[in-house]
N, C-alpha and C positions, 0 to 999 in steps of 0.2 A: 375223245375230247370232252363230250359230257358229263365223264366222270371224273376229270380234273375240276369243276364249277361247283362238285358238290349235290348235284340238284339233280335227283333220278328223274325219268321217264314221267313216270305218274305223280312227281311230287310238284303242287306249286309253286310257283316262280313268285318268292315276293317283290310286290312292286317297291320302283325303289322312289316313288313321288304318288301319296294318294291327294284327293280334291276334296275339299270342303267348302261349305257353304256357310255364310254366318249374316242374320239381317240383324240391322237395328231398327226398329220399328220404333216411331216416336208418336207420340198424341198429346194433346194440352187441354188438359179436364181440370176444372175449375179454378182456372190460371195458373196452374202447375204443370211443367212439363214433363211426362212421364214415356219409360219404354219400358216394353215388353218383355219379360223376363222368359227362362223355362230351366225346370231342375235336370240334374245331371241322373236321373237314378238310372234311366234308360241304357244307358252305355256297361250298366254290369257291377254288381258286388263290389269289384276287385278288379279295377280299370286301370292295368298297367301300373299295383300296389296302392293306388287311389282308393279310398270309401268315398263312394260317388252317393253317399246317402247324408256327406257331413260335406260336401264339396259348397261353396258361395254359387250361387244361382248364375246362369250362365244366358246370352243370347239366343234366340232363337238357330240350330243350325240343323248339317242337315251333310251327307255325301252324296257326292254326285257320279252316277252309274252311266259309266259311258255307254251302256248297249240302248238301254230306255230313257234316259233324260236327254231328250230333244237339244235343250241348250241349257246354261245356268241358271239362267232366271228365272223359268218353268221347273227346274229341280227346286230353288229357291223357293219359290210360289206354292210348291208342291207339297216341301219340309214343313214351314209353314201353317198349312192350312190341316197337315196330320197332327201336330202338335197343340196346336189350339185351336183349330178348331174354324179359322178367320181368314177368308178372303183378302188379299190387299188389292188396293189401288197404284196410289202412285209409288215408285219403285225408279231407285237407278243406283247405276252399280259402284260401290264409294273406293276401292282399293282390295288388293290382294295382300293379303299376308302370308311371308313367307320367308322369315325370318329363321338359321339355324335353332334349335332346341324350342323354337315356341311353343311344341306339343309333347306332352307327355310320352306319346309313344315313340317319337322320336329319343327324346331320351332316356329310354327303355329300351333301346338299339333296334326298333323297328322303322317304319317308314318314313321318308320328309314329309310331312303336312301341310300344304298350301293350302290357304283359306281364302274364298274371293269374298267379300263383305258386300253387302249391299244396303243403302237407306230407303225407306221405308217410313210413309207417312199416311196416321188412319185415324179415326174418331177411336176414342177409346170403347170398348163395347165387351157386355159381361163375361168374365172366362169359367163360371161356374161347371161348366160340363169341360174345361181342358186341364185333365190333371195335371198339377205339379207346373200351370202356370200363372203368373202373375203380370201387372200394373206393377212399377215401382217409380217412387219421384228421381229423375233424373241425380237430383242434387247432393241425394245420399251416399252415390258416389264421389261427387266433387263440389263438395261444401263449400269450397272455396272460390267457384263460380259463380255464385248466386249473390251480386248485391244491389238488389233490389230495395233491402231494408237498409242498405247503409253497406259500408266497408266490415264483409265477415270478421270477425272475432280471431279464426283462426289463422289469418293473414300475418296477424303479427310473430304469432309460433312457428311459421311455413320461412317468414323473412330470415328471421332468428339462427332456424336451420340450416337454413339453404346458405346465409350466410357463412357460418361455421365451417359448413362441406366444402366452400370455395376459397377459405383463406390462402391467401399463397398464389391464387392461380387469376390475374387478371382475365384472362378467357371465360372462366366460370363465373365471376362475379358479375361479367360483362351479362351473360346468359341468364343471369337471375334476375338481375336490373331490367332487361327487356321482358321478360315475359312475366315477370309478378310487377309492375310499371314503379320499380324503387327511383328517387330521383326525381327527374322529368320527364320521363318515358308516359308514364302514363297508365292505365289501368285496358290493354286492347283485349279485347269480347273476346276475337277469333281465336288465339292463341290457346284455345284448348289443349292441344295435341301437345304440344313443347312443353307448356307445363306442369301435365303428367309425366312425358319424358321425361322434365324435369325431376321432377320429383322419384321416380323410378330408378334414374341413374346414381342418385342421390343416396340412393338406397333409406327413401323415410316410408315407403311403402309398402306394403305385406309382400305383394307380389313378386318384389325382389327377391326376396328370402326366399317365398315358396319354389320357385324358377331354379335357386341353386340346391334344392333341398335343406336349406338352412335355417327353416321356421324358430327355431329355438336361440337362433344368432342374432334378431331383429333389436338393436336395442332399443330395451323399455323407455329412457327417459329424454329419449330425444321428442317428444311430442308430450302435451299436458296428459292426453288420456288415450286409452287405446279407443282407436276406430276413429281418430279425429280426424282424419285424412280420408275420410270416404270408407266407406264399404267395400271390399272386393267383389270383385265376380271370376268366377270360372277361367283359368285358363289362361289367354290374352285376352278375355272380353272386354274390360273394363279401358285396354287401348282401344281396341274397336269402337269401342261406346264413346271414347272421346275425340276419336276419328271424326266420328257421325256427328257429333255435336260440332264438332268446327265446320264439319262442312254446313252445317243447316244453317248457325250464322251467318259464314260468307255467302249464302246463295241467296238469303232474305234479301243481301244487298241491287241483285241484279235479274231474279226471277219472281215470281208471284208464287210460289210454294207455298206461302204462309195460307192462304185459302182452299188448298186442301187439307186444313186444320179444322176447318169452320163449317159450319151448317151455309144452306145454300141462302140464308139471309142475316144479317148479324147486326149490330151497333157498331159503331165506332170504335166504342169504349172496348167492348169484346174485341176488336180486330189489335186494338193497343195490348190491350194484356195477355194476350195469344204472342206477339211479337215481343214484349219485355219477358214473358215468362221461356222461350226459347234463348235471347239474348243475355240474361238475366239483368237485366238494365231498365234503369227505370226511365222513360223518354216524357217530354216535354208536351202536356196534352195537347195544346193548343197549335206548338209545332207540326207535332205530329197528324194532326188533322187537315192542318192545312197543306201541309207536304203529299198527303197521302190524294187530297182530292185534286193538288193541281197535277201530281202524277195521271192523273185519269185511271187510277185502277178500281175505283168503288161508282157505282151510281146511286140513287136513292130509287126506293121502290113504292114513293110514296105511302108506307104504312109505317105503323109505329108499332116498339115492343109496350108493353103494358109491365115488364116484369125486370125494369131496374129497381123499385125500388122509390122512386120519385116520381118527377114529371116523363111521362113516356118519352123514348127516345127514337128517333127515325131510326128507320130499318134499310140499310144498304146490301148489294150483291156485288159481287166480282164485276167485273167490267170486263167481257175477252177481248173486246175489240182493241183493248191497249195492244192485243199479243201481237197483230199486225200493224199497229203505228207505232211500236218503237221494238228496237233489237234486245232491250234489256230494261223490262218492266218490274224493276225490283223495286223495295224501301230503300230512296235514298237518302233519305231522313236517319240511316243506320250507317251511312260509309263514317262517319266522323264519330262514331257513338264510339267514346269513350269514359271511364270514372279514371279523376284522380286517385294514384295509389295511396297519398298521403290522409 
C-alpha cells in the first residue's frame, strides 16, 4: 500500500498545512504612529522563484516547531526577539490567516500556510544592532488613513476609482459609500480592514497583481502616480498590518491600551496625540481632557514637565484602579469619532 502514495520508507511525508507566525508591533514616536518592519533576505536567494533581496519589507514572522515551541506566543515572542533583537510587552493574538494561495509556497504547489497574527505594542527603541530591521510610519502604507491635517489629497482619486470599478453594481457602490464615508455615511476611523479589501478587490493595488503573478498587468493610469496607494509589504503583510490597525482603533474605545504606548508619566497633551496619531483623527482638546479625566483613567502626579515648550505642563500616570471599577475603561470620547468625507 505504501507504494501506491508515492512516498518511500525513508522519504519525507510533506506536510500538508505548515504554522506561521506574524506580529504587528506598533509604537508612537513623536506623534507618529509606527510598526516594526523586517526584510525577507533570510528565507533564501530564490524563495519559491521570489528575490527575496528586491521583495517590499515584511512583518515581523516566524514558524512554529511543534516539538520545542511550548505554545504560539512564546514561538512568537521568541521570533521576535531573534530578529531584532526586542523584548515585547503587551501582546494578544489578532487573527489567523488562512486564506487559499496567501503564500507563495503554496502557490508553488507546496504546503497551505496558516499564519496566526499577533498585536503587539512597545516604546519604540534603537534597531541598530538588528539587521535588515526597521521603524516605518504606519501611514506609508495607508495614506489614506491619516486625516489629521485635513481630508487626504488622495481620497478624491481612491473615490474616482473605486467609483468606476462599481458602475453597474448597486452592491458595490453601496460598499464604497460606507467604507470611504461618500454621501452621509461619514468618514468611520475603524473600517481599516474593508478599505484595503476594498481596494484590493478593486484590483488598484500592487498586491493584487503580484498574488496573480500579474505585475506587469497593473494598470498604470488608474491612480495620478505610482505608489499613491501606500507602499506594499511582503506577501499578505500589509492585510495583517491593516488588521492590526483596526483593531487598535476599536480597542482605544473600551480598554486603556493606549498607555502601554507612553512612558510611566506623560501630559495630557502627549496622551491626546498618542491617541489622534493611532486613530488618525484630530479630537477636540478640551473635550478630550475633560472626557479623559471624568473617565478616571489619568491622575495627576503633582509635578510638572518643563519640556513643552511653554508654560510647564502637569504631569499625569495611568490610573489602574479604573481596571476594577468599570468593565471597560477605554476612550469614550472615540466611539463617535468620526471626519465628514465631504
Amino acid at each position: 500500500m505504501s507504494g501506491q502514495s508515492g512516498v518511500g520508507p525513508s522519504e519525507p511525508r510533506k506536510p500538508e498545512l505548515e504554522v506561521g507566525l506574524n506580529a504587528v508591533i506598533l509604537a508612537v514616536t513623536a506623534h507618529q504612529p509606527r510598526v516594526l518592519t523586517v526584510g525577507t533576505q533570510e528565507l533564501g536567494e530564490d524563495f519559491f522563484g521570489m528575490d527575496t533581496w528586491h521583495l517590499p519589507p515584511a512583518l515581523p514572522f516566524g514558524s512554529f516547531d511543534e516539538k520545542n515551541d511550548r505554545t504560539l506566543e512564546l514561538c512568537m515572542r521568541r521570533s521576535v526577539l531573534e530578529k531584532t533583537g526586542g523584548e515585547l510587552g503587551y501582546v494578544e493574538q489578532l487573527y489567523t490567516f488562512a486564506d487559499q494561495g496567501r503564500d507563495p509556497r503554496e502557490r508553488a504547489g507546496g504546503s497551505r500556510v496558516l499564519s496566526v497574527g499577533y498585536l503587539a505594542l512597545a516604546r519604540e527603541r534603537d534597531l541598530s544592532q538588528a539587521e535588515n530591521s526597521s521603524w516605518q510610519h504606519c501611514y506609508r502604507y495607508f495614506p489614506w488613513e491619516d486625516w489629521r491635517g485635513g481630508r487626504p489629497r488622495i481620497i478624491g482619486d481612491i473615490e474616482s476609482a473605486l467609483l468606476d470599478w462599481s458602475h453597474g453594481s448597486a452592491e458595490r457602490r453601496e460598499r464604497v459609500e460606507i467604507c470611504f464615508g461618500l454621501g452621509n455615511a461619514g468618514w468611520d476611523a475603524y473600517q481599516v480592514l474593508e478599505r484595503y479589501e476594498l481596494l484590493y478587490e478593486a484590483g488598484l493595488i500592487s498586491e493584487y497583481w503580484t498574488d496573480r503573478g500579474r505585475d506587469d498587468d497593473m494598470p498604470a493610469d488608474e491612480l495620478p502616480s505610482d505608489g499613491a496607494l501606500g507602499e506594499a509589504m511582503a506577501f499578505d503583510h500589509r492585510r495583517i498590518l491593516a488588521t492590526g490597525l483596526g483593531r487598535i482603533r476599536g480597542k482605544l474605545r473600551y480598554r486603556p491600551v493606549v498607555f502601554e504606548l507612553l512612558p510611566p508619566t506623560f501630559t495630557l497633551l502627549e496622551l491626546q496625540r498618542v491617541v489622534e496619531a493611532l486613530t488618525g483623527l484630530r479630537v477636540h482638546k478640551q473635550n478630550f481632557r475633560r472626557q479623559v479625566e471624568r473617565a478616571g483613567l489619568v491622575e495627576g502626579t503633582g509635578q510638572r514637565s518643563g519640556k513643552t515648550g511653554g508654560r510647564p505642563a502637569e504631569l499625569f500616570r495611568f490610573r489602574r484602579a479604573v481596571l476594577r471599577e468599570r468593565r471597560a475603561p477605554g476612550m469614550a470620547t472615540l466611539q463617535g469619532a468620526r471626519r465628514s468625507g465631504n
